[in-house]
C-alpha positions as CSV (number, residue, x, y, z in Angstrom):
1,X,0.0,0.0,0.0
2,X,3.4,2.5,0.1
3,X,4.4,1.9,-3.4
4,X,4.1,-0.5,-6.2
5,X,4.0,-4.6,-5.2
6,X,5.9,-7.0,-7.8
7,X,5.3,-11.2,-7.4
8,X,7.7,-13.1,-9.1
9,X,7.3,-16.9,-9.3
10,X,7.6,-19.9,-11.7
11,X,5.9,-22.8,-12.0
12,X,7.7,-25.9,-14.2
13,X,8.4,-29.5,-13.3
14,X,12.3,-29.2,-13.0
15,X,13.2,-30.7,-10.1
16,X,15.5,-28.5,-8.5
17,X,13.5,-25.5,-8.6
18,X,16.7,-22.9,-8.9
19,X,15.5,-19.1,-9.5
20,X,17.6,-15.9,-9.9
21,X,16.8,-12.7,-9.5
22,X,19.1,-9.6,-9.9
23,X,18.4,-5.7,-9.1
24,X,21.3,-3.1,-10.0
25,X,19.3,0.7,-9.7
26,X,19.9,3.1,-12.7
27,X,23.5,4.4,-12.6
28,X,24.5,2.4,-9.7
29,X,28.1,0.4,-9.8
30,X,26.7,-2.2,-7.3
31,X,23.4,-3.9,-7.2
32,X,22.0,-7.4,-5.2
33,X,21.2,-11.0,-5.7
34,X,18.9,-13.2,-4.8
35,X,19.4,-17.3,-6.0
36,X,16.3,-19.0,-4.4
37,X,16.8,-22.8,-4.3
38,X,13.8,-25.0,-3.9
39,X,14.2,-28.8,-4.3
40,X,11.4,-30.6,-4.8
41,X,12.3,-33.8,-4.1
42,X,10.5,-37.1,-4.2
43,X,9.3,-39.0,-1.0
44,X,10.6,-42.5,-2.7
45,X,13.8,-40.4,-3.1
46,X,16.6,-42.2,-1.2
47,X,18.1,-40.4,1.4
48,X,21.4,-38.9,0.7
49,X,24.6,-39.1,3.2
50,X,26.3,-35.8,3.6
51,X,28.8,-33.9,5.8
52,X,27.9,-30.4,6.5
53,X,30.3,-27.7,8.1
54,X,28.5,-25.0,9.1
55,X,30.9,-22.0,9.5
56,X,29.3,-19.2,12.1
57,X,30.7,-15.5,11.8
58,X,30.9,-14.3,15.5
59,X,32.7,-11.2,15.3
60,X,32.0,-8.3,17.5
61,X,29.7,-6.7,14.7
62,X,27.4,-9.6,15.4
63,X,26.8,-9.2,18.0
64,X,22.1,-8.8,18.9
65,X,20.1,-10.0,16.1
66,X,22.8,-10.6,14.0
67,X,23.5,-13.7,16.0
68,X,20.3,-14.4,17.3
69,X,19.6,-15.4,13.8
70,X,22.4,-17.0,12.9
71,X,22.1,-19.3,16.0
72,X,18.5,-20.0,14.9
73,X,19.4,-21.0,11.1
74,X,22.3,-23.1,12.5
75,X,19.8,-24.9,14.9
76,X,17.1,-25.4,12.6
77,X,19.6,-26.6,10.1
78,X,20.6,-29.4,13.0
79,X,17.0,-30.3,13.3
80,X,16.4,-31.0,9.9
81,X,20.0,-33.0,9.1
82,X,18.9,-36.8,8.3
83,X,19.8,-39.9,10.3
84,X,23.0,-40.9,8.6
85,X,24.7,-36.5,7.9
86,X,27.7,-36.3,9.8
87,X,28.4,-32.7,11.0
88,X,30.6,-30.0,12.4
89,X,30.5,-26.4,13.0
90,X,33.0,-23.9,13.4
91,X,33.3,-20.2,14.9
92,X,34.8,-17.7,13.5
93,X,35.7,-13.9,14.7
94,X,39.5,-13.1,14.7
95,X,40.2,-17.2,15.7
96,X,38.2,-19.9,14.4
97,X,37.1,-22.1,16.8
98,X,36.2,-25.8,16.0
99,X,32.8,-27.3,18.0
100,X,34.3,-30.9,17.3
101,X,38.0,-32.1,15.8
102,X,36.0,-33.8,13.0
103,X,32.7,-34.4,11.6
104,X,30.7,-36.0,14.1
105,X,27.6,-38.6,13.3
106,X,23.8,-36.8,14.1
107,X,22.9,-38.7,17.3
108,X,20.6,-36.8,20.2
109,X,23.6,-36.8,22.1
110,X,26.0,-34.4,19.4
111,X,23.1,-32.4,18.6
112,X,22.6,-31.2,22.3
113,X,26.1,-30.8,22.5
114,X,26.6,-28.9,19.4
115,X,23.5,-26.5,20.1
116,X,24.9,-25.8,23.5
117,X,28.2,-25.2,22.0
118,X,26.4,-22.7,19.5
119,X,24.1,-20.9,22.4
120,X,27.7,-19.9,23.9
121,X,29.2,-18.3,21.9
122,X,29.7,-15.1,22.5
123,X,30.4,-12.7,19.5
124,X,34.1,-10.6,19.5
125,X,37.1,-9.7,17.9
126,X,37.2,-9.0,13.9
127,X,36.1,-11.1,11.1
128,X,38.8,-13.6,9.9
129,X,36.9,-15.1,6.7
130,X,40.2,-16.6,5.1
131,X,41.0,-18.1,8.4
132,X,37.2,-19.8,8.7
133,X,37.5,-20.3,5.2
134,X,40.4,-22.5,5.1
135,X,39.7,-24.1,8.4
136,X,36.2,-24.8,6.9
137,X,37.9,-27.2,3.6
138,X,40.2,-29.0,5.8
139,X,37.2,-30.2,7.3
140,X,35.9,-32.3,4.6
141,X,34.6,-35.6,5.2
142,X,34.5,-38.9,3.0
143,X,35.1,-38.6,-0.5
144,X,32.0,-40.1,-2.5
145,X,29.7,-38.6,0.0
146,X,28.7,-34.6,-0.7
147,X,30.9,-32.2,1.3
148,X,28.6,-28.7,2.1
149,X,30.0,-25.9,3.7
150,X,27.2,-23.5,5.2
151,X,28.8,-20.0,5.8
152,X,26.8,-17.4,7.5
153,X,28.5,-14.2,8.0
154,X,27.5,-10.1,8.0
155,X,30.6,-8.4,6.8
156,X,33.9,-8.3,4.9
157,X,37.1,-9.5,6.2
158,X,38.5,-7.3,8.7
159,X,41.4,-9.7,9.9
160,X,44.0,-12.6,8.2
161,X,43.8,-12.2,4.3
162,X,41.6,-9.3,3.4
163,X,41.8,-9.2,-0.4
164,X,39.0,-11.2,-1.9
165,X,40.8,-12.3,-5.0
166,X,43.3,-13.6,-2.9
167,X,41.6,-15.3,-0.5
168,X,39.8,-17.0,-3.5
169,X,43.3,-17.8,-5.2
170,X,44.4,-19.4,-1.6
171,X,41.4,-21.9,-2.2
């Protein structure tokens, strides 16, 4: 009712479902993304096995919502991993701190312990993304099973590398 209302949607059979939409304003340098991802699976589907690191930024900046709502994604992301995911998840502000030494299996007992270990942690220090980065591939798991990386962050890198092109090329 402030201004004008756009509704964007597509209906097809493909079974991933992968939309993008772009905005750059008139004369503007930068613009934003959006890549909207909706699987549709299959209930006969088989189950697939992965390993998910979840890599949480908890730099000083943050700190209040910031966090509150990446805690909540990284706990409803626990809640919905399937019986046989394995899992770690490591914290990142100017040090990046691991929640296991290595991917751990998705049993009632990790998943307490790894939502506890989440609830606190307390955001400070600058934001070392080439640190979490790296520490985040050395993580990965099994080869033949698929290796995710879920990396929730608010900010550039203030700390360790700081050059996107070369923290890329360190990859």
């Amino acid at each position: 009712s402030n201004g004008d209302f756009s509704l964007y949607f597509a209906a097809d059979k493909d079974p991933v479902g992968m939309r993008l939409l772009t905005h750059r304003a008139p004369g503007e340098k930068d613009g934003y993304f959006m890549l909207v991802g909706n699987p549709t699976g299959n209930p006969a589907d088989e189950e697939i096995e992965k390993d998910i690191v979840f890599v949480l930024d908890i730099s000083g900046s943050m700190r209040g919502e910031k966090i509150e709502q990446a805690r909540a994604a990284v706990e409803y992301c626990l809640d919905h991993l399937n019986p046989g995911d394995r899992f770690n998840i490591l914290a990142f502000g100017s040090d990046v701190t691991a929640f296991a030494d290595k991917l751990v299996g998705n049993t009632p007992a990790e998943l307490k312990r790894a939502k506890v270990f989440v609830e606190d942690l307390i955001p400070k220090g600058r934001t070392n993304i080439s640190g979490a980065l790296a520490k985040g591939l050395m993580s990965a798991g099994t080869p033949g099973r698929p290796n995710i990386m879920i990396f929730l962050t608010d900010g550039t890198p203030t700390c360790g590398e700081l050059d996107p092109k070369k923290i890329l090329e360190k990859l």
